[in-house]
GUKOLMI-754580 format. One line per 5 residues: their letters; for each residue z, x, y of N, C-alpha, C, O, CB. Coordinates in steps of 0.05 Angstrom, whole numbers, plus 5000, padded with zeros to 4 digits. Each point is the difference from the previous one (the first is absolute). Glycine has a CB too. Layout:
residues N
A = Z,X,Y,Z,X,Y,Z,X,Y,Z,X,Y,Z,X,Y  ... $
//
This chain:
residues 164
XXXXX = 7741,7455,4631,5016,4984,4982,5005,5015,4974,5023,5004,4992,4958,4955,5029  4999,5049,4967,4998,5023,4972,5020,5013,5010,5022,4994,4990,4929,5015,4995  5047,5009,5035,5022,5031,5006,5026,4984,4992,5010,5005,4979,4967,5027,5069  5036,4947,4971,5028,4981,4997,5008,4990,4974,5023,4994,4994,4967,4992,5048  4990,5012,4945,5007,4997,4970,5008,5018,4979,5016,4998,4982,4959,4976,5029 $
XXXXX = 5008,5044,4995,5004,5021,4988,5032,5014,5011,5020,5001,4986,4922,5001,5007  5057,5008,5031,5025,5003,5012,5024,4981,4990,5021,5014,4996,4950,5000,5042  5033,4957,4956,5013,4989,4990,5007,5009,4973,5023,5008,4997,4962,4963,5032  4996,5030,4949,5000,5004,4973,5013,5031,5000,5019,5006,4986,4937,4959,5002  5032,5047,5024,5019,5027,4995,5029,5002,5010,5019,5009,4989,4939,5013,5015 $
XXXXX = 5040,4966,5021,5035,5001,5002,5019,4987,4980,5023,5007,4999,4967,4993,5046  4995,4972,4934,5013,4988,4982,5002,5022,4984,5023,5003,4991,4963,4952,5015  4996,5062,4986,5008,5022,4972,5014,5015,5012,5019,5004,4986,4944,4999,4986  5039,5013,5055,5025,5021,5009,5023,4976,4999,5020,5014,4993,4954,5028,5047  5032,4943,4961,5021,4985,5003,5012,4993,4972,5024,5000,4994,4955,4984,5050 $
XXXXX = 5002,5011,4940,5011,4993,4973,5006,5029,4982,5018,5002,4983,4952,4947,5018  5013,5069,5005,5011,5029,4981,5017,5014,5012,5012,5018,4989,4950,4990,4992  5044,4983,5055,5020,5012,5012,5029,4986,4993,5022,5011,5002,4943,5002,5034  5031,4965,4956,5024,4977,5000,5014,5007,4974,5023,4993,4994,4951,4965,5033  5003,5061,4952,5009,4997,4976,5022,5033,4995,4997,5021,5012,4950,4940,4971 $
XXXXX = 5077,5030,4992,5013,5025,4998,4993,5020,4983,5014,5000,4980,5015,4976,5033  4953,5043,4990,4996,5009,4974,5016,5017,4993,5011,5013,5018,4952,4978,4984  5043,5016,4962,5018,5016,4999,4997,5028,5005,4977,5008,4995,5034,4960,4981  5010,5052,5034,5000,5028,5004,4995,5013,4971,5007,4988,4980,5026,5008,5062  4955,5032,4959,5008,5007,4975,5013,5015,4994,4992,5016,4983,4984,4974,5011 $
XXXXX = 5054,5013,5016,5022,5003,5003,5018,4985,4978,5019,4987,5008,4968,5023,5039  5008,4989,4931,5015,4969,4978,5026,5008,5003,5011,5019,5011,4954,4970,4944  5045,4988,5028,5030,4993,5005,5006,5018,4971,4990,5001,4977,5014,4940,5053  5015,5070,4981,5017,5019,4974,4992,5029,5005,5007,5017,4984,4990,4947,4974  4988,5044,5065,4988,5029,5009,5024,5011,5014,5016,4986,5012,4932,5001,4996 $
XXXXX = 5054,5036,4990,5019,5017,5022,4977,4995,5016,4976,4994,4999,5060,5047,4979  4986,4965,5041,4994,4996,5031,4993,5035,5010,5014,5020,4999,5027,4928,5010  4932,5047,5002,4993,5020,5020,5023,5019,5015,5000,4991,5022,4962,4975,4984  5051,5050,4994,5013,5011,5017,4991,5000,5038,4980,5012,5005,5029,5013,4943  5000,4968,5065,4992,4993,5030,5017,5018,5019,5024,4995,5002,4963,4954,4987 $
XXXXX = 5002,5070,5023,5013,5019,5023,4981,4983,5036,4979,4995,5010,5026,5067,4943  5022,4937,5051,4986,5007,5037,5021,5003,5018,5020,5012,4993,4940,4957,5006  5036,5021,5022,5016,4990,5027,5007,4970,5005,4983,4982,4999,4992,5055,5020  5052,4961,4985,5003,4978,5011,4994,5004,5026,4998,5021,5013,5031,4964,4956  4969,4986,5039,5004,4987,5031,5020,5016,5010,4990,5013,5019,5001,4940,4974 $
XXXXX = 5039,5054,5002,5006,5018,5015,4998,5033,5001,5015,5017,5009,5006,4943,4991  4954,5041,4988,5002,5036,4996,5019,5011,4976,5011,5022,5003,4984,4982,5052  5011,4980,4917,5026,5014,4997,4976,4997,4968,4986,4980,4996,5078,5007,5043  4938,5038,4942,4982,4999,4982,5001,4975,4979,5016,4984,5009,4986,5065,5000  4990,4942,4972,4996,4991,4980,4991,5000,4968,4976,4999,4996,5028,4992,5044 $
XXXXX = 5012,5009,4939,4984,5000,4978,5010,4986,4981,5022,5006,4990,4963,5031,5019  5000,4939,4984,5000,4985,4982,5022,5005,4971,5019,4985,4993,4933,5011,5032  5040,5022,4965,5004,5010,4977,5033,4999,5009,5012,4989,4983,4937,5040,5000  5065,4978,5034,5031,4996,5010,5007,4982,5002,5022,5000,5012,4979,5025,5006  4990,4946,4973,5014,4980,5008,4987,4988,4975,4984,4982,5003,5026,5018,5053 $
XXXXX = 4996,5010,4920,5007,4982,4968,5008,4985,4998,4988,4980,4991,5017,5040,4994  5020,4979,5023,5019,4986,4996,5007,4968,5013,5019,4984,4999,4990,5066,4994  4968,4952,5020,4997,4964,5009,4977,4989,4988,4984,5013,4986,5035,4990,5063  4977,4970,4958,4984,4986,4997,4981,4996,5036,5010,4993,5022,5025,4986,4927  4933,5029,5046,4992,5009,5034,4982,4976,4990,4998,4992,4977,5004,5071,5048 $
XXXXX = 4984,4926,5002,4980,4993,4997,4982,5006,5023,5007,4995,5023,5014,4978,4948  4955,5040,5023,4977,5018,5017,4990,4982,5007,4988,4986,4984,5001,5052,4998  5012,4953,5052,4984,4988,5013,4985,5016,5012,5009,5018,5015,5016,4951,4988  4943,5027,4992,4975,5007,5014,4988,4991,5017,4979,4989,4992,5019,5021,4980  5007,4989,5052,4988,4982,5030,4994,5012,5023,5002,5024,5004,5024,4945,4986 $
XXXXX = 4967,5015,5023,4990,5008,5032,5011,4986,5018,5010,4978,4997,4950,5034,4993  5036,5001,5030,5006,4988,5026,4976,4972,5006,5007,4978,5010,5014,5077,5009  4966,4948,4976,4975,4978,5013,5001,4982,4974,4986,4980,5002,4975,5053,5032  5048,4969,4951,5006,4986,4980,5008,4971,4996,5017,5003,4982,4990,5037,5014  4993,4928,5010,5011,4977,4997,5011,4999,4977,5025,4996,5003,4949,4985,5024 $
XXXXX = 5021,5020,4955,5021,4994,4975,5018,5023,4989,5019,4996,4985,4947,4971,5001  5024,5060,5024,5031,5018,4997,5017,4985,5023,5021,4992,4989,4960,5065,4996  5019,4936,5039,5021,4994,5017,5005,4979,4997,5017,4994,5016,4975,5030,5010  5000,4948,4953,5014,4986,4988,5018,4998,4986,5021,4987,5004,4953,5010,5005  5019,5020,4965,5016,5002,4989,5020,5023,5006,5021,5000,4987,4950,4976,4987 $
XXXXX = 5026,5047,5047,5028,5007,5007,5024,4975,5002,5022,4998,4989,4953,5043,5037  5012,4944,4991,5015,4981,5011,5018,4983,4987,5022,4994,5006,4946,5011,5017  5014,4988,4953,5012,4975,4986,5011,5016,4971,5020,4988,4992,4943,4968,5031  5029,5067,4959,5008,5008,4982,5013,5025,5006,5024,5002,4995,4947,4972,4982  5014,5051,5036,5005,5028,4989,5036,4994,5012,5022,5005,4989,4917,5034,5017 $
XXXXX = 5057,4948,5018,5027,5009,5018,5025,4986,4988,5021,5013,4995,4952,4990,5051  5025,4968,4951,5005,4990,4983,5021,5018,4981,5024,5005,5002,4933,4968,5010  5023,5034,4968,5006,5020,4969,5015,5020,5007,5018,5006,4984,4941,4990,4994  5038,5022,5050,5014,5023,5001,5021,4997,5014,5015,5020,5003,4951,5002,4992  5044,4942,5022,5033,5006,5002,5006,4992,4984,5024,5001,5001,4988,5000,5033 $
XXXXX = 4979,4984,4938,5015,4982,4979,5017,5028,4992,5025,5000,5002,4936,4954,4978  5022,5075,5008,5009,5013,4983,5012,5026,5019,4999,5008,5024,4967,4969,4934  5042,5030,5022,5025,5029,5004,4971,5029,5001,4981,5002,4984,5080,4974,4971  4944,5039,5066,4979,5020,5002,5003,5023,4973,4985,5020,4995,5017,4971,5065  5021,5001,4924,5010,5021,4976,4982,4991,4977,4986,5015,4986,5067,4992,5027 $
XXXXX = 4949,4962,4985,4972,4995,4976,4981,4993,5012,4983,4995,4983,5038,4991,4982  4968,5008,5060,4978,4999,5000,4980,5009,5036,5013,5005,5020,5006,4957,4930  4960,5038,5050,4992,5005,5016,4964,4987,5007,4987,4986,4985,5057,5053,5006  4948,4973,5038,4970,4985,5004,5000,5029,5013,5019,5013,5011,4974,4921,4995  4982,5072,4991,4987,5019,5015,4975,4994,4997,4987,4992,4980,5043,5041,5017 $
XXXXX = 4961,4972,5033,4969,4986,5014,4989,5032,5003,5010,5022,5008,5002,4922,5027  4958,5044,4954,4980,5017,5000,4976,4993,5019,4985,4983,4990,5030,5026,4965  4979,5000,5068,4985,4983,5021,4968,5018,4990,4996,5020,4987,5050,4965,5064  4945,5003,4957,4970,4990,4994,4981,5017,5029,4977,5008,5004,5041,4931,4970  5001,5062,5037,4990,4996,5040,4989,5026,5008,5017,5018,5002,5025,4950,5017 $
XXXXX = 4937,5036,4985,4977,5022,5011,5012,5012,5018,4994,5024,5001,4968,4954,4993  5059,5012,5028,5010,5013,5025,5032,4995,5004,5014,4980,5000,4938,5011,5022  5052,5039,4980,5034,4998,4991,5020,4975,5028,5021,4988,4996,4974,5081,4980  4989,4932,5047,5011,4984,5013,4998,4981,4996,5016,4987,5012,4984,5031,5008  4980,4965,4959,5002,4974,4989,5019,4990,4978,5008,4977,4994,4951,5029,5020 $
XXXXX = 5048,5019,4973,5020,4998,4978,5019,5000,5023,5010,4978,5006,4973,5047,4945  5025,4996,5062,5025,4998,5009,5013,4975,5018,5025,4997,5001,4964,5050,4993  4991,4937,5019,5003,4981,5023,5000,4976,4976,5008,4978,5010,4965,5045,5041  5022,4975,4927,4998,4974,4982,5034,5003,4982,5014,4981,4992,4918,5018,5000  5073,5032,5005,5033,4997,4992,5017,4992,5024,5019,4987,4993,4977,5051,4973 $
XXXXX = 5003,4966,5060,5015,4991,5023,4991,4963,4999,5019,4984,5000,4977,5073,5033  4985,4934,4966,4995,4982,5011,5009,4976,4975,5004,4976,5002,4958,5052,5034  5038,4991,4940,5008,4973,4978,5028,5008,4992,5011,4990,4981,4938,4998,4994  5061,5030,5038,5027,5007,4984,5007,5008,4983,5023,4998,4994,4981,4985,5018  4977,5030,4971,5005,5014,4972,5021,5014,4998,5000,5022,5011,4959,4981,4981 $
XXXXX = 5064,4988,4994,5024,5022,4992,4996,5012,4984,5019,5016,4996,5008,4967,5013  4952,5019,4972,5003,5020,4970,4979,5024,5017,4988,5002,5021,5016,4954,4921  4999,5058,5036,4986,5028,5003,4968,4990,4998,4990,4982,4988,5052,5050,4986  4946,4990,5044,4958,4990,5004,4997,5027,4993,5017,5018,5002,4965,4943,5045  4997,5038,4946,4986,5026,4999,4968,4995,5011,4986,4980,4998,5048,5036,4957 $
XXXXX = 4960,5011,5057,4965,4996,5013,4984,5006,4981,5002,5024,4994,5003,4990,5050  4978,4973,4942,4981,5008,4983,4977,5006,5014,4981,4985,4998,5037,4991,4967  4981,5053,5059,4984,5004,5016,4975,5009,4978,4978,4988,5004,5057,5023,5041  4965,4998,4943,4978,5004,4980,4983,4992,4984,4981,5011,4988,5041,5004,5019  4988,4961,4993,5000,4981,4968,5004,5007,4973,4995,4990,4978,4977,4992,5044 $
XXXXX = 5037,5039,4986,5002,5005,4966,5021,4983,4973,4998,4992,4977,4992,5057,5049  5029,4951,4994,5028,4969,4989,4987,4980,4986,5006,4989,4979,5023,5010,5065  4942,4996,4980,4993,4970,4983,4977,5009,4979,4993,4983,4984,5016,4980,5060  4978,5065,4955,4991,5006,4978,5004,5004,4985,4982,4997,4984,5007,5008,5027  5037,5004,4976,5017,5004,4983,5008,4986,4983,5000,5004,4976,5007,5014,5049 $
XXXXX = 5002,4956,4993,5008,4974,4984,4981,4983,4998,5005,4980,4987,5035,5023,5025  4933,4999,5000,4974,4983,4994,5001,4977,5016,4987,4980,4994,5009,5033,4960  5017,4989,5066,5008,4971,5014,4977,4986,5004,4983,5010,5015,5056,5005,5009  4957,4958,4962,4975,4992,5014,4999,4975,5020,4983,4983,5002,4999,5038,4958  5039,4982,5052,5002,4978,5032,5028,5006,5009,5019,5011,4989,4950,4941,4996 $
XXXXX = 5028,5038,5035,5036,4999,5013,5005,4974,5012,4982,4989,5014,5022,5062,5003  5018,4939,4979,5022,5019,4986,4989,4992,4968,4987,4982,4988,5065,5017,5052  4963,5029,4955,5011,5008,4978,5021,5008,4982,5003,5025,4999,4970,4975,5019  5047,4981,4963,5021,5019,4996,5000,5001,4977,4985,4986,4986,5040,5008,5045  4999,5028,4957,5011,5013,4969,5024,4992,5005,5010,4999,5022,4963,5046,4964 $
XXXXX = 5039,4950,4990,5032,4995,4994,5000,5024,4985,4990,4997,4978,5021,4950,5021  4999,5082,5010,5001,5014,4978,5046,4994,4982,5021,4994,5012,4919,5050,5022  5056,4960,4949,5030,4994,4990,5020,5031,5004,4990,5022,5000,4987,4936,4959  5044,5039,5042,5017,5015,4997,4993,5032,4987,5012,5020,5006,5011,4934,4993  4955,5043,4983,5002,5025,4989,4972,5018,5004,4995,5022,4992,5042,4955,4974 $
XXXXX = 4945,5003,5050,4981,5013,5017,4972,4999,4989,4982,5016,5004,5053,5014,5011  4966,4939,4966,4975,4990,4983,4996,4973,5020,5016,4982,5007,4995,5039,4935  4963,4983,5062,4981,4973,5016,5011,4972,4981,4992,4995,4977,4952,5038,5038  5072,4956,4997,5006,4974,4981,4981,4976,5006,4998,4982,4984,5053,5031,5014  4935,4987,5028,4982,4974,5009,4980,5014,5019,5007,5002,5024,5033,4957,4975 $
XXXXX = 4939,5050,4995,4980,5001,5024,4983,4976,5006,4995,4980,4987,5004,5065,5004  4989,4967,5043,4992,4975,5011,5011,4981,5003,4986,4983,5011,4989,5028,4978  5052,4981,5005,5016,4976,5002,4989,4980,5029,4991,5010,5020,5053,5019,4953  4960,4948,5023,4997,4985,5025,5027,4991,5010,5019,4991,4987,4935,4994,4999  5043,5020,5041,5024,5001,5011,5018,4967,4995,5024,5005,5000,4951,5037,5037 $
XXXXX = 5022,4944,4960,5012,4972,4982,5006,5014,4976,5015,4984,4988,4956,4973,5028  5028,5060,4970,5012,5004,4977,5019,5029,5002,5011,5011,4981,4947,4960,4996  5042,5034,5045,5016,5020,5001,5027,5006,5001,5009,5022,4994,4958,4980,5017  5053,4971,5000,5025,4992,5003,5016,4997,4964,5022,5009,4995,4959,4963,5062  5006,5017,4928,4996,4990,4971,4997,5029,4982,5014,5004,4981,4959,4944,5034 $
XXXXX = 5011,5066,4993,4993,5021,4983,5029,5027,5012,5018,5007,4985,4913,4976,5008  5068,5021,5019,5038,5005,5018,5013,4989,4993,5011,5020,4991,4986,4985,5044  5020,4975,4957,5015,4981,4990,4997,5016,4976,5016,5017,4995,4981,4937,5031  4982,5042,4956,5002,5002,4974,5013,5035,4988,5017,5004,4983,4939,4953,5021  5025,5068,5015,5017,5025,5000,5029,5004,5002,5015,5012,4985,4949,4997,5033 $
XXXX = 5040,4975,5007,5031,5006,5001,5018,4989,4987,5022,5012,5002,4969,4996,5033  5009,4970,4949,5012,4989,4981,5000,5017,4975,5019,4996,4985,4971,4963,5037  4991,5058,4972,5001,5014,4979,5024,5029,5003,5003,5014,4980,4941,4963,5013  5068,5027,5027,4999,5027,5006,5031,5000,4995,5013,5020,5003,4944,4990,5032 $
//
């Protein structure tokens, strides 16, 4: 009975410090990390080339329930509302095994650009501390919202592109 309690009580604290967002220390008003890799289709990538929109860095996995939520209900959403000239989503997967990244872009439909963070270094960089995770970086390549929660992400988009 002791062990089950205890077992209880701890899953309440992984649950409540897991549940919680803490902030990156990545602050808002930072240039943005410069980011090189591979896309999903083999074709290179670097951050630093695409100024000129408003991105927002999704950090997820395949085994993930609430990144494949909110693909569903926001990211996808956001990226046919807008024009690929101001803005964009590029996913940063999380996923230990490239066939898990790759079978979770087939299986959820991701149209924006993924990148494999086979290394982790992506999410060391930006300090990610859970997934998902996203940045609104703005037009000119300064973190305007980290950690955002995905409910606030449609609103904080709205608000960029009205400025521009």
């Amino acid at each position: 009975m002791r062990k089950i309690l205890l077992f209880l009580v701890a899953a309440q604290v992984s649950f409540t410090v897991f549940g919680q967002q803490p902030k990156s220390s990545l602050k808002n008003g930072a240039m943005i990390p410069d980011i090189e890799g591979i896309y999903y289709d083999n074709t290179s990538f670097n951050l630093s080339e695409m100024k000129s929109k408003v991105i927002i860095l999704d950090f997820w996995a395949s085994w993930c329930g609430p990144c494949m939520k909110s693909v569903k209900t926001t990211l996808k959403p956001l990226y046919e509302e807008y024009s690929r000239s101001d803005f964009e989503v590029i996913g940063i997967s999380n996923d230990r095994k490239k066939s898990s990244w790759e079978k979770a872009i087939k299986n959820w439909g991701l149209p924006w650009p993924n990148i494999w963070d086979n290394d982790q270094s992506m999410v060391r960089n930006f300090d990610v501390p859970a997934i998902p995770t996203y940045f609104v970086i703005d037009n000119t390549g300064k973190v305007l919202a980290s950690n955002v929660f995905s409910s606030e992400l449609k609103k904080t988009v709205q608000q960029l592109l009205k400025k521009k």
